[in-house]
C-alpha positions in Angstrom: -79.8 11.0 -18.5 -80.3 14.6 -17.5 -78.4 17.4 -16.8 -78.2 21.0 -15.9 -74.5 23.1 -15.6 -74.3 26.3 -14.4 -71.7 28.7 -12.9 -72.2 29.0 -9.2 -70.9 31.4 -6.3 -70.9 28.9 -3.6 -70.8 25.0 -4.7 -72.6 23.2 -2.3 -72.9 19.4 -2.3 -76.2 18.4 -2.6 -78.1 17.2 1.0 -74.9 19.1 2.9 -74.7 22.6 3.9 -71.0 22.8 3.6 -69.4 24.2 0.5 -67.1 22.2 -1.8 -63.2 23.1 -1.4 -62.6 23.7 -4.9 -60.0 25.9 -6.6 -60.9 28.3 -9.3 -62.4 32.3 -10.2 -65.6 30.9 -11.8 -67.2 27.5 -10.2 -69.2 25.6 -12.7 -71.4 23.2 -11.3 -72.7 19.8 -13.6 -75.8 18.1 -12.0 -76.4 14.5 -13.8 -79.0 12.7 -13.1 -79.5 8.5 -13.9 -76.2 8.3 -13.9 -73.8 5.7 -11.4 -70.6 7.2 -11.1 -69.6 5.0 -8.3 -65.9 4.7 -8.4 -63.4 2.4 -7.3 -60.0 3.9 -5.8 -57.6 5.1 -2.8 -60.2 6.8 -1.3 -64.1 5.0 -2.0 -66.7 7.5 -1.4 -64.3 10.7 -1.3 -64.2 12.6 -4.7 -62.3 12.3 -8.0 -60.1 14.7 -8.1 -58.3 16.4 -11.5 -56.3 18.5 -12.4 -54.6 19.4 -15.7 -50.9 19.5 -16.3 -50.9 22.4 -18.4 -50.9 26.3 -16.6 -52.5 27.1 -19.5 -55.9 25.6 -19.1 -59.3 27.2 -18.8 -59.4 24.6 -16.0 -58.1 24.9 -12.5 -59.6 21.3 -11.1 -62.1 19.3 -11.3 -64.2 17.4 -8.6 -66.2 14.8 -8.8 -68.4 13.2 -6.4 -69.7 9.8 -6.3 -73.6 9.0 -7.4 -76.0 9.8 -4.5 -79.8 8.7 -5.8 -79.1 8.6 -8.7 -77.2 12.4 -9.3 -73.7 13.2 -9.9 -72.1 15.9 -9.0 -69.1 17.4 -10.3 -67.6 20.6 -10.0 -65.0 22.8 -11.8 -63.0 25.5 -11.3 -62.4 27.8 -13.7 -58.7 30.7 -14.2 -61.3 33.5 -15.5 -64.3 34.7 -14.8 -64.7 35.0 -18.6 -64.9 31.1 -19.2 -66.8 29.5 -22.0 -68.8 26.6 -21.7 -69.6 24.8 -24.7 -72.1 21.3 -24.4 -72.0 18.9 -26.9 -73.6 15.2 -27.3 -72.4 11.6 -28.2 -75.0 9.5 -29.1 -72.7 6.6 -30.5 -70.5 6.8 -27.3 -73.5 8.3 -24.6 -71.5 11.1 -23.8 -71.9 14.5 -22.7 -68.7 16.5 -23.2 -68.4 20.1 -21.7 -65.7 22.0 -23.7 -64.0 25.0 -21.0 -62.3 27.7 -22.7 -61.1 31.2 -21.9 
């Protein structure tokens, strides 16, 4: 698995030249690679959308997109434009977790 994460000014879904409708002041963008994120649900195909209960959160909403060759896309949109990303690994669990905080 593989990954790059970085804030971007217009998300853009890869192989489309349309930009992601995504709420937030700072997008973050997460790229994984050899990962199937195919999901099951209401809408198959369409995104997984999140979004956190608390007004409080560094996070706005998430998206994220089902595998296409083998890369996952998600997107998040961040309340500031001072948002702090923090990456950290799972071995035991093989995880990635992306802490978000302002």
């Amino acid at each position: 698995m593989g990954w790059p994460a970085r804030f971007v000014q217009m998300p853009f879904l890869r192989g489309t030249d349309g930009t992601v409708p995504i709420s937030g002041t700072c997008i973050l963008q997460i790229d994984l690679t050899s990962v199937d994120s195919t999901h099951v649900g209401a809408n198959p195909g369409q995104p997984m959308r999140l979004t956190p209960d608390d007004d409080t959160s560094a996070v706005v909403e998430v998206l994220s997109y089902p595998s296409s060759d083998t890369l996952t896309q998600s997107f998040v949109g961040t309340r500031s434009s001072t948002t702090e990303v923090t990456v950290g690994t799972s071995f035991d669990n093989r995880a990635i977790t992306f802490t978000i905080t302002h």
